[in-house]
C-alpha positions as CSV (number, residue, x, y, z in Angstrom):
1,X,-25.5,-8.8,-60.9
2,X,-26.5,-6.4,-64.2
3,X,-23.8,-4.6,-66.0
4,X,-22.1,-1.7,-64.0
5,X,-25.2,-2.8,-60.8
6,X,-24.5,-2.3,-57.2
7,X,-25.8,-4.3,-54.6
8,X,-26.6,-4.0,-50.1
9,X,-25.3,-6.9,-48.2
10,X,-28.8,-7.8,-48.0
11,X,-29.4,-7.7,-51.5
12,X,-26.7,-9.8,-51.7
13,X,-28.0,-12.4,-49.0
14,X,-31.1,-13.1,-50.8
15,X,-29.6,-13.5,-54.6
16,X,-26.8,-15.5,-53.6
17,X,-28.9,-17.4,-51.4
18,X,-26.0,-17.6,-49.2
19,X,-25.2,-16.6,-45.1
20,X,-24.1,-13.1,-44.3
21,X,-20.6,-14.3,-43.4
22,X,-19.7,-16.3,-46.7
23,X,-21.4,-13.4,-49.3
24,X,-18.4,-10.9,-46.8
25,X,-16.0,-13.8,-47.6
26,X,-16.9,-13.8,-51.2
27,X,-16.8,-9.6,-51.4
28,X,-13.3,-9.4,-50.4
29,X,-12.4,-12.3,-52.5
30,X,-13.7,-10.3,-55.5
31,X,-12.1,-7.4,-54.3
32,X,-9.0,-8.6,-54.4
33,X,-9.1,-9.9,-57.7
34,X,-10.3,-6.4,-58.8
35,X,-13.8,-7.8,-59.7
36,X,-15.8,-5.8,-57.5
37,X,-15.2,-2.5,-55.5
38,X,-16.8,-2.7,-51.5
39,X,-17.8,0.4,-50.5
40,X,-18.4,1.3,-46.5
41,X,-19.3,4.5,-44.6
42,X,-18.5,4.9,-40.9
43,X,-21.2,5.2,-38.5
44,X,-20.4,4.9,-34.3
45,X,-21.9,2.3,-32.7
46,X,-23.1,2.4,-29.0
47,X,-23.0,-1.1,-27.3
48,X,-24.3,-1.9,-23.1
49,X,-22.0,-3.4,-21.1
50,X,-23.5,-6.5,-19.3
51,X,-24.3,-4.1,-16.5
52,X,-25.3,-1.3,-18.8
53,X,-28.1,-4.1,-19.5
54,X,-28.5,-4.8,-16.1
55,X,-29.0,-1.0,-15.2
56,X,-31.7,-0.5,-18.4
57,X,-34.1,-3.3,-17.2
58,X,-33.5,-2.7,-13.2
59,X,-33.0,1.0,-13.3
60,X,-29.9,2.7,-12.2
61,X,-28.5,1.7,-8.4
62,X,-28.9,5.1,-7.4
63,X,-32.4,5.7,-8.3
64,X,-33.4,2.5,-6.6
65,X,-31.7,3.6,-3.2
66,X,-33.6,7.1,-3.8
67,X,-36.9,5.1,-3.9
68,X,-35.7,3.0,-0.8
69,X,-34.6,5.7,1.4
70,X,-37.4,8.0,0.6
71,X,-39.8,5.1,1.8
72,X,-38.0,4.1,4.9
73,X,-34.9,4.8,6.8
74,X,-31.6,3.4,5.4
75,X,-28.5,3.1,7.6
76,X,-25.1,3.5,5.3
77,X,-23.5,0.6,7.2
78,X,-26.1,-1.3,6.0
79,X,-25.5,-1.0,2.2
80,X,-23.0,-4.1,1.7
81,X,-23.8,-5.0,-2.0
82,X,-21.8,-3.4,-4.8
83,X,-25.0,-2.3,-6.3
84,X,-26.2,-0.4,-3.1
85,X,-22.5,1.0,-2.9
86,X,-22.6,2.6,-6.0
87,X,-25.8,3.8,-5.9
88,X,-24.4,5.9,-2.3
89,X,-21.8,7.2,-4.3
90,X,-23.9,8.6,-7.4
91,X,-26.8,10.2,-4.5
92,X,-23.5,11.8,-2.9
93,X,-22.0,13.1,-6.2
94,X,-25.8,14.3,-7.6
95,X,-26.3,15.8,-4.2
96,X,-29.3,14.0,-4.2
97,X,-28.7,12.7,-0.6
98,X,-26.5,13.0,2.7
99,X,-26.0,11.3,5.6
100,X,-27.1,12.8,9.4
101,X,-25.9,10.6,12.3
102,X,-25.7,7.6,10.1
103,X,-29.2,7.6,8.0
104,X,-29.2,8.9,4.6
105,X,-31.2,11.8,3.9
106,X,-32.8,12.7,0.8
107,X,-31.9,16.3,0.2
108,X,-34.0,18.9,-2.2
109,X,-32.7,17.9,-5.2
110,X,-33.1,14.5,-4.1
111,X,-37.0,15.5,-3.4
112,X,-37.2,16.9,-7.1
113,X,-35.7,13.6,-8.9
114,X,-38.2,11.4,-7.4
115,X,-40.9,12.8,-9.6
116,X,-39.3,12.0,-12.6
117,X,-36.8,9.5,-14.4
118,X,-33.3,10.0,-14.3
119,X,-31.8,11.0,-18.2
120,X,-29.1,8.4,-17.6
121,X,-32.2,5.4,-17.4
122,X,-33.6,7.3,-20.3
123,X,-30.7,7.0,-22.3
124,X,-30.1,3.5,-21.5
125,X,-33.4,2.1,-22.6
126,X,-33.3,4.3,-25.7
127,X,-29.9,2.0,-26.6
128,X,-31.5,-1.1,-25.6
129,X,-33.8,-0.3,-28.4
130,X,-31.3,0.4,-30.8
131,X,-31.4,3.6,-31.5
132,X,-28.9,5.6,-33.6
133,X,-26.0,7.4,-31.7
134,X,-26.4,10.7,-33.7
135,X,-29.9,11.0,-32.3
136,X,-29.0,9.8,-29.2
137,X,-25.7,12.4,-29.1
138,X,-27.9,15.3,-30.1
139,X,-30.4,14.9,-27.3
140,X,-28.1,12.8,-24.1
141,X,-24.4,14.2,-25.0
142,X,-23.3,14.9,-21.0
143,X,-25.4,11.9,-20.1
144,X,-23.4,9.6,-23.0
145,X,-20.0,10.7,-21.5
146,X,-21.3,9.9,-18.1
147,X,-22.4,6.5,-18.8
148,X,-19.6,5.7,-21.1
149,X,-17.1,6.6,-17.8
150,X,-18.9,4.5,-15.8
151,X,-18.5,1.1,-17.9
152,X,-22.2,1.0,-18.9
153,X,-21.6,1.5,-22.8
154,X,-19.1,1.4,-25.2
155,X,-19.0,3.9,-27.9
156,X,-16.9,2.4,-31.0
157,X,-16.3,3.8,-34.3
158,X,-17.4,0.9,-36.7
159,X,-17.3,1.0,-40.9
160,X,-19.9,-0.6,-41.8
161,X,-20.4,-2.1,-45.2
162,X,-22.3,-0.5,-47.4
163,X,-22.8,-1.8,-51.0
164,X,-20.5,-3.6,-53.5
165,X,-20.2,-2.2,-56.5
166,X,-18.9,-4.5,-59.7
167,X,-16.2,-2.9,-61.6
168,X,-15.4,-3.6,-65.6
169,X,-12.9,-6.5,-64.8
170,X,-15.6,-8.2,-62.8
171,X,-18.1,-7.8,-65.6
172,X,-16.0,-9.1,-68.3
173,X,-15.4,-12.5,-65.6
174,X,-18.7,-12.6,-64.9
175,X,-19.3,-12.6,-68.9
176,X,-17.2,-15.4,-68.8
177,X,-19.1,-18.8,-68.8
178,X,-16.2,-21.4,-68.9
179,X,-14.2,-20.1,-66.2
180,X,-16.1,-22.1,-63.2
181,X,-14.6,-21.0,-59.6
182,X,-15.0,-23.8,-57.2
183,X,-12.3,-22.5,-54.7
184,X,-12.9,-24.1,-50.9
185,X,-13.6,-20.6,-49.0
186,X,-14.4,-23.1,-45.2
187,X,-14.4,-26.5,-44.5
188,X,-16.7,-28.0,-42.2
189,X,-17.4,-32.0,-40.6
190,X,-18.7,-33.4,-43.7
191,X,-16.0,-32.2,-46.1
192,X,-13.4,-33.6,-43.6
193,X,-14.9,-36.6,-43.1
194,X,-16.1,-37.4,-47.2
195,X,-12.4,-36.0,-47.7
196,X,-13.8,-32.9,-50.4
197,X,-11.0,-31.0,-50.2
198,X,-9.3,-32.9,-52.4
199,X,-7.9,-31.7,-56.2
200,X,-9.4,-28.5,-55.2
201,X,-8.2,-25.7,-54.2
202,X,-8.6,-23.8,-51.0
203,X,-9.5,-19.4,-51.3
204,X,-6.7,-16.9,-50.4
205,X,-7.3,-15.5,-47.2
206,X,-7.0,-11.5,-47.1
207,X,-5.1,-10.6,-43.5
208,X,-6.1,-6.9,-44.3
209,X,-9.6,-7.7,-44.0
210,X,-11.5,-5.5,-41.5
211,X,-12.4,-7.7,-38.2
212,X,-14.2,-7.0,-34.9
213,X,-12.3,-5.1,-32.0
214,X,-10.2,-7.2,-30.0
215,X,-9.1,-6.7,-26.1
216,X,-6.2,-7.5,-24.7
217,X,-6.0,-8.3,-21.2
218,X,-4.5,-5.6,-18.6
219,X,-4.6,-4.7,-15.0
220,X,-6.9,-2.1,-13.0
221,X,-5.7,1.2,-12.9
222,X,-5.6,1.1,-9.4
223,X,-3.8,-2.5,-9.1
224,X,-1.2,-0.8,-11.9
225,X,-1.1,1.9,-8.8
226,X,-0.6,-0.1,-6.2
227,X,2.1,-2.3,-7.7
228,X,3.9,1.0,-8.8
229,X,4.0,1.8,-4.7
230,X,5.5,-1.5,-3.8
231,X,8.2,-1.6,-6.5
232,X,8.8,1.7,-5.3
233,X,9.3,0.6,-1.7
234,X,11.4,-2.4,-2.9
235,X,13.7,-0.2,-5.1
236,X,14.4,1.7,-1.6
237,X,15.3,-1.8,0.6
238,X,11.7,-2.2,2.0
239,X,10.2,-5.0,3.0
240,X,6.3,-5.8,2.7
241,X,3.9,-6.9,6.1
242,X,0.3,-6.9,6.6
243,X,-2.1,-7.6,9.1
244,X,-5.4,-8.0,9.7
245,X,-8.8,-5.6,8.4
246,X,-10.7,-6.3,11.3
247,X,-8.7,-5.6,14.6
248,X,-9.5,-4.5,17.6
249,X,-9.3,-0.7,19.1
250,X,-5.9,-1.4,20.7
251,X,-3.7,-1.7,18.0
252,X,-5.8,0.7,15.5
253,X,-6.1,3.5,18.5
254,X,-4.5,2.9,21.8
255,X,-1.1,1.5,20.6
256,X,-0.9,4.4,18.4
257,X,-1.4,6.8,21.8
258,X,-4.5,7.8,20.7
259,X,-6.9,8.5,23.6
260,X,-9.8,6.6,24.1
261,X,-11.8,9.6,24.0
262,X,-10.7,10.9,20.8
263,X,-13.0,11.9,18.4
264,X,-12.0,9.7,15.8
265,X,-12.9,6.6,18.0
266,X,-16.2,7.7,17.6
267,X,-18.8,5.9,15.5
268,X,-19.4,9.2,13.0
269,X,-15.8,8.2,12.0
270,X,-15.3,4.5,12.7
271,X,-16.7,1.6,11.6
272,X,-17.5,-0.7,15.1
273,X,-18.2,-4.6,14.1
274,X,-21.4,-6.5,16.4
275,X,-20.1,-9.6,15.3
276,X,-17.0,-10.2,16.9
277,X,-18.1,-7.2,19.2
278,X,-14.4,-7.6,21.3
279,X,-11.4,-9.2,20.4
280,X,-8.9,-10.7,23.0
281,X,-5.5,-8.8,23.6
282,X,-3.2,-11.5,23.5
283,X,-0.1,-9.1,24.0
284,X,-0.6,-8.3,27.7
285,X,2.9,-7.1,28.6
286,X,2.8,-4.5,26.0
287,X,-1.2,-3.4,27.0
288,X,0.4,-2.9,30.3
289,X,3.0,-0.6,29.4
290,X,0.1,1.3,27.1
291,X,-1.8,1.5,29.9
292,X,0.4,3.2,31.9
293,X,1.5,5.5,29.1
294,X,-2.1,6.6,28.6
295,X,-2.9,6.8,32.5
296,X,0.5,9.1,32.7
297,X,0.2,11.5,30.0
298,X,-3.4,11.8,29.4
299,X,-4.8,11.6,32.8
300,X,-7.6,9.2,32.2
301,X,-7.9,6.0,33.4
302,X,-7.5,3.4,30.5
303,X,-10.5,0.9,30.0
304,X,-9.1,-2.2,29.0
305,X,-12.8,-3.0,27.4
306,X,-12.9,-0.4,25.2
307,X,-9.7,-1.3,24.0
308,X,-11.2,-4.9,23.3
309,X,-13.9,-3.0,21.0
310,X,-14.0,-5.0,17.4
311,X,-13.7,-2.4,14.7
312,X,-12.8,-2.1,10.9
313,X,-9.6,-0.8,10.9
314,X,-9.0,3.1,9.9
315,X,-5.6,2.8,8.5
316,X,-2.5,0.5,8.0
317,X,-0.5,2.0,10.7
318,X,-2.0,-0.7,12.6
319,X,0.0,-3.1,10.7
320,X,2.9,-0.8,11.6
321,X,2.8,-0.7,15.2
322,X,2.8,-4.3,15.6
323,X,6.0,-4.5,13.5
324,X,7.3,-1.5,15.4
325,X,6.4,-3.3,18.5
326,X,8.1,-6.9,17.6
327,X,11.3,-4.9,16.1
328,X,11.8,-2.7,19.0
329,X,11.5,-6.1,21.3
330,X,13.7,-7.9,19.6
331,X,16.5,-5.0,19.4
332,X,16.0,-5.5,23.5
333,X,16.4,-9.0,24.0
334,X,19.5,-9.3,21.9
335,X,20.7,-5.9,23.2
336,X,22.1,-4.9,19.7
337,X,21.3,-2.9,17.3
338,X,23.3,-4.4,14.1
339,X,20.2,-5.3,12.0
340,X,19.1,-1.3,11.6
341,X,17.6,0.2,9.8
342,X,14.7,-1.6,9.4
343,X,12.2,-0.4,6.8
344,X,9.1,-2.1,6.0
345,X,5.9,-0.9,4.5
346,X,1.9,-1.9,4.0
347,X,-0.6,-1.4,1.5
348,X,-4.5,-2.5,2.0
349,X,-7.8,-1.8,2.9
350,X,-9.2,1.0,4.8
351,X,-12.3,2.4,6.3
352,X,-13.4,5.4,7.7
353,X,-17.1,6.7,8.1
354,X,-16.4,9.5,5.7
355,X,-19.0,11.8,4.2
356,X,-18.2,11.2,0.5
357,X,-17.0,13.5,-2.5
358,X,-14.1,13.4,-5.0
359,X,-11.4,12.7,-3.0
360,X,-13.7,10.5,0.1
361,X,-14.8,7.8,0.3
362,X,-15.8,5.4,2.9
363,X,-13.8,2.6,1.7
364,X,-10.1,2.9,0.3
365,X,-6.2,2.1,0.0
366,X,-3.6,3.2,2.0
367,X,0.3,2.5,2.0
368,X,2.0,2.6,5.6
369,X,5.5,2.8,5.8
370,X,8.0,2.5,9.2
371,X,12.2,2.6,9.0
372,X,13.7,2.4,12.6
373,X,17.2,3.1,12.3
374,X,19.7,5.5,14.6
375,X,19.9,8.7,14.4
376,X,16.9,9.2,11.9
377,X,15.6,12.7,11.5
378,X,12.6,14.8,9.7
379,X,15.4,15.3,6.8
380,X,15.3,11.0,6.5
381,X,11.6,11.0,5.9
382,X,11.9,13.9,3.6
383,X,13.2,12.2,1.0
384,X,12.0,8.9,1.3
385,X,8.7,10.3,0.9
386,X,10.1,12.2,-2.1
387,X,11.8,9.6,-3.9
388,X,8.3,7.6,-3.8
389,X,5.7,10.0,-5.0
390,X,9.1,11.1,-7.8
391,X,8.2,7.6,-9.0
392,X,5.0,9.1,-10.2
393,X,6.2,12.3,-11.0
394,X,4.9,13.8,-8.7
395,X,6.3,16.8,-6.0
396,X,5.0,16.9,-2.8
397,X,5.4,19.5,0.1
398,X,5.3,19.5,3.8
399,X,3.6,21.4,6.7
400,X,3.2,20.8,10.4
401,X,0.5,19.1,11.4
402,X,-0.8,17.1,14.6
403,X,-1.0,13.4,15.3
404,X,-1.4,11.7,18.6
405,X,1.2,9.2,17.8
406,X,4.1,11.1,15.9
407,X,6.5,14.4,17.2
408,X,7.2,16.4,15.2
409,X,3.8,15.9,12.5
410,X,3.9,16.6,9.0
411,X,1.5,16.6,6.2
412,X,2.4,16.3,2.7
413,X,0.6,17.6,0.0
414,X,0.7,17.4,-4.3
415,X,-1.0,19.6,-6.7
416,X,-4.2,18.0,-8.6
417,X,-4.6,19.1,-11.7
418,X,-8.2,17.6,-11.6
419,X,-9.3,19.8,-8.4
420,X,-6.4,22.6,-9.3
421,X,-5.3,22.6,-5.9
422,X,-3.0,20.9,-3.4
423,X,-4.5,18.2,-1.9
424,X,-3.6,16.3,1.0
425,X,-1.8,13.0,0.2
426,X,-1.1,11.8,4.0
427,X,0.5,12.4,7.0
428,X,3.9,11.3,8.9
429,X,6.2,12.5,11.6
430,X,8.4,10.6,14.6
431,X,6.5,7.8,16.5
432,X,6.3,9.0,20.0
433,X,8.4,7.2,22.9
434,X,5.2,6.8,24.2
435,X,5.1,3.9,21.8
436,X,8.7,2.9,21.5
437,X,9.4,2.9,24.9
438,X,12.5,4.0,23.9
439,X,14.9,6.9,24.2
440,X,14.8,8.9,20.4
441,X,18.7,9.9,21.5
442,X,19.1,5.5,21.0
443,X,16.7,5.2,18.0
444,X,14.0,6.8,15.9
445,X,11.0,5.1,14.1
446,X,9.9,7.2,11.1
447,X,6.7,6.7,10.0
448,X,3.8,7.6,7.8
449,X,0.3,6.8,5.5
450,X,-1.3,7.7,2.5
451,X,-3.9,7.2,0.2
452,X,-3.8,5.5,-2.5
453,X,-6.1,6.6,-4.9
454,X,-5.3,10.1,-4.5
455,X,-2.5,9.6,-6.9
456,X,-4.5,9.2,-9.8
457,X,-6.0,12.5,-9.6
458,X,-2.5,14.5,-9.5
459,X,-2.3,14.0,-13.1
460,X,-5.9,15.1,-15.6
461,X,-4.8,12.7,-18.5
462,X,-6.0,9.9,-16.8
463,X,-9.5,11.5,-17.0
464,X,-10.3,10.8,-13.4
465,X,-12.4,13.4,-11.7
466,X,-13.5,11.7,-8.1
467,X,-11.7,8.4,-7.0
468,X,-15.0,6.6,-7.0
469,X,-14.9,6.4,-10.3
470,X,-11.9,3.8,-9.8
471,X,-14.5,0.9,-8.2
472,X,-16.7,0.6,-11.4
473,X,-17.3,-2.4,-11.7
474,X,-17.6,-2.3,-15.7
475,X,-16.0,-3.8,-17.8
476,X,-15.9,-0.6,-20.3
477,X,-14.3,1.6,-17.6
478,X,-11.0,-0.9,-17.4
479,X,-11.0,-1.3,-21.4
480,X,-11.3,2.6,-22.2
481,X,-8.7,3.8,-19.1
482,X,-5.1,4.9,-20.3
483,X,-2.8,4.8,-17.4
484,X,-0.5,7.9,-17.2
C-alpha cells in the first residue's frame, strides 16, 4: 500500500491475494495496533424471508386466488392450505373480494387489480434483484412497511465497510523490513495434523469486532398470549380441560339450550364436516333430559339426527358443558356438595363461518371458563373476569346481552386503541337450569368465552392492526414483534 494510500475491500482482495474473510481479519488486526484506520458508512439492507422468496417467484397468495376465483368458482371451505388462507385474508382486507352464500366473489376493485400487477409483487422482484433500499423506499414506502409486517423481508441497518485507510504508525511498520509478522490468524486440518502451530504465535482476537445479527429464540406473540391466560386462571385456583375440535351438534348447540333452529346452526355460520357426517351420542341419559328441556320450553320437537350432525366446533363452551355436566352428576350421586367451587377453564381452537376484517376471522382462540359453587352471583363473575383481563392491563365493562344458554347475559367489552373504540371481548352470564337441571337457590354455574386475539389489539404498541396479521407464517413477523 503507497504512503498515506487507501484501499476498497476489493482492492484489498486482489493485492493481498487473500479471501474476503482473512483481508477483514487482517484490517482489524491492524487497526488495533493503530496501523491502519477502517472506515465504514451505513447503508440499510433489505433481505426476503424464505417465503418473501417464495412469494417473488410464485406471485403473492392473494393474487393467485384472484386469478383462480375470477376463472371459476371457489368455495371458502375449500381453501385448506396456509397459502390459500392467506391469500382469503389479503382479498378481504384489499376489498378485492367477498363471500355470497359461501363462493367468493371478486368485487370492483377486485375487477380492476386483475389488469395489472400487484405493487407488493413489484417490490419483491425488484429485491430479488438487488436493488438499493433508498430507491426502492422512494418509490414502494407503504408497500415496504406492508411486506416487512407480513414476514416477507427484513429491513436491517448494516455498516458496511468501506475503505481502509493506513495511518503514519502503519507506514513507518510497513517501512520496516526486519520485523516479519507470522502471527496464526486460523488453523485449519493440515496445520493440526503437521502440528504448525508450534513456536508461533496465535493473533489477538478483537471481541469488539462488528459481527452479523444474531436471533435469539422466543415464543409467538400469540402463544406468549395464551400462556398469560392460563397463568392467569391458575393464579385464581383454576384448573385446565379440553375436549375435542370436531364434535357433534349436541354438545356445541343443544346442550348449550340452543334451539335447533337457531340461526347460528346454520351453515352461513357453522362449519358442518361430510366426513364423519354424524357422531354417536354416547351420553343418552343426559340427551333425554335435553330433549325434554327443548320439547318443554321451546315447543319443537327435538330431532335426535340433527343433533348427531358432525361439525367444527364454534366455541370452547363445548368443553364446558361436558365438565358442567360430569360435575353436576357427580355432586348428585354423592349427595354433597363439599368439593365446591369448582372452577376450571379452556383455551383452543375455534371456527365460525365469519365474513373477515380486523377483528374476524374464520379461524381463532377462545378461552372458556365455568366455576360452580353456591351461592354465586353476577357480582362473582364480575371480578373474575376483571382480575383476568387486569393481568393485561386492561378494563373491561359490561352490558346485557342475550344467550340461549346463560340468565342473566352479559357482554364485556375493552377499549382498542388500534380501532379507538370498545370492542367486544366475549360474553358470559348464569347457565340456565335448563342445563344444570338444578335449582340456582342449590347452586350456580358461572360461565363465559372470549377471544383470544382480541387482546392484542387493546394496546397500539404492539403494532397490530387486524388479528390476521398474528398467523403469518414468516419468520420476520415473530423476529421484529415486541410483546407489550
Amino acid at each position: 500500500m503507497a504512503r498515506a494510500d487507501s484501499a476498497s475491500l476489493t482492492e484489498l482482495e486482489k493485492r493481498a491475494e487473500l479471501s474476503r474473510d482473512q483481508v477483514l481479519w487482517s484490517l482489524h488486526g491492524l487497526e488495533d495496533k493503530g496501523f491502519v484506520k477502517l472506515h465504514y458508512k451505513e447503508e440499510r439492507r433489505i433481505i426476503l424471508t424464505a417465503e418473501g422468496k417464495r412469494y417473488a417467484e410464485n406471485g403473492l397468495p392473494e393474487s393467485r386466488l384472484l386469478q383462480r376465483i375470477s376463472k371459476s368458482e371457489v368455495k371458502a371451505v375449500s381453501l385448506s392450505s396456509d397459502e390459500d388462507k392467506i391469500g382469503l385474508q389479503w382479498l378481504m382486507r384489499k376489498k378485492l373480494a367477498n363471500i355470497d352464500n359461501g363462493s367468493l366473489r371478486i368485487t370492483d376493485a377486485g375487477e380492476s387489480a386483475l389488469k395489472k400487477e400487484f405493487p407488493e409483487e413489484r417490490l419483491l422482484r425488484a429485491i430479488a434483484k438487488d436493488i438499493e433500499h433508498d430507491k426502492l423506499a422512494s418509490e414502494y414506502g407503504e408497500e415496504l412497511d406492508t411486506l416487512k409486517r407480513r414476514g416477507l423481508l427484513d429491513i436491517e441497518n448494516v455498516n458496511e465497510f468501506e475503505k481502509a485507510e493506513i495511518t503514519k504508525k502503519g507506514i513507518e511498520a510497513a517501512g520496516d523490513s526486519s520485523e516479519k509478522k507470522d502471527d496464526i490468524g486460523s488453523v485449519d486440518r493440515e496445520m493440526i495434523a503437521k502440528m504448525g502451530w508450534k513456536g508461533r504465535k496465535f493473533s489477538e482476537y478483537d471481541v469488539s469486532a462488528k459481527v452479523g445479527r444474531e436471533f435469539a429464540a422466543k415464543k409467538h406473540v400469540l402463544k406468549q398470549t395464551i400462556d398469560r391466560i392460563k397463568d392467569a386462571y391458575l393464579a385464581m385456583g383454576f384448573k385446565e380441560i379440553s375436549g375435542p375440535t370436531i364434535d357433534s351438534a349436541f354438545w356445541v348447540f343443544d346442550s348449550l339450550f340452543v334451539p335447533q333452529d337457531h340461526p347460528a346452526r346454520d351453515k352461513q355460520d357453522t362449519f358442518f364436516l361430510e366426513n364423519p357426517k354424524e357422531l354417536e351420542i354416547k351420553e343418552r341419559d343426559y340427551a333425554k333430559k335435553i330433549k325434554e328441556e327443548h320439547e318443554k320450553s321451546w315447543k319443537y320437537e327435538w330431532d335426535i339426527d340433527k343433533a348427531r350432525q358432525s361439525v367444527l366446533r364454534t366455541h370452547t363452551t363445548s368443553v364446558s358443558a361436558r365438565f358442567v355436566q360430569e360435575a353436576i352428576a357427580k355432586i348428585a350421586s354423592e349427595e354433597s356438595d363439599e368439593m365446591l367451587p369448582l372452577k376450571a377453564f379452556s383455551i383452543g381452537r375455534i371456527f365460525r363461518n365469519e365474513n373477515i376484517d380486523y377483528r374476524h376471522l374464520a379461524d381463532f382462540y377462545q378461552h372458556d371458563g365455568v366455576i360452580v359453587g353456591k351461592d354465586l352471583t353476577m357480582a362473582n363473575l364480575f371480578d373474575t373476569l376483571i382480575k383476568i383481563y387486569a393481568k393485561f392491563g386492561i378494563g373491561i365493562k359490561f352490558k346485557p346481552s342475550y344467550f340461549p344458554f346463560v340468565e342473566p347475559a352479559t357482554e364485556f367489552y375493552g377499549f382498542s386503541e388500534v380501532a379507538d373504540e370498545w370492542i367486544e371481548l366475549g360474553g358470559a352470564g348464569i347457565l340456565r337450569r335448563e342445563i344444570t337441571g338444578i335449582s340456582r337457590s342449590k347452586i350456580s354455574v358461572l360461565a363465559w368465552g372470549a377471544g383470544v386475539e382480541r387482546i392484542l389489539l387493546m394496546n397500539k404498541d404492539n403494532g397490530i392492526k387486524s388479528i390476521a396479521e398474528l398467523y403469518n407464517n414468516g419468520i420476520g413477523f415473530a423476529r421484529d414483534m415486541r410483546y407489550v
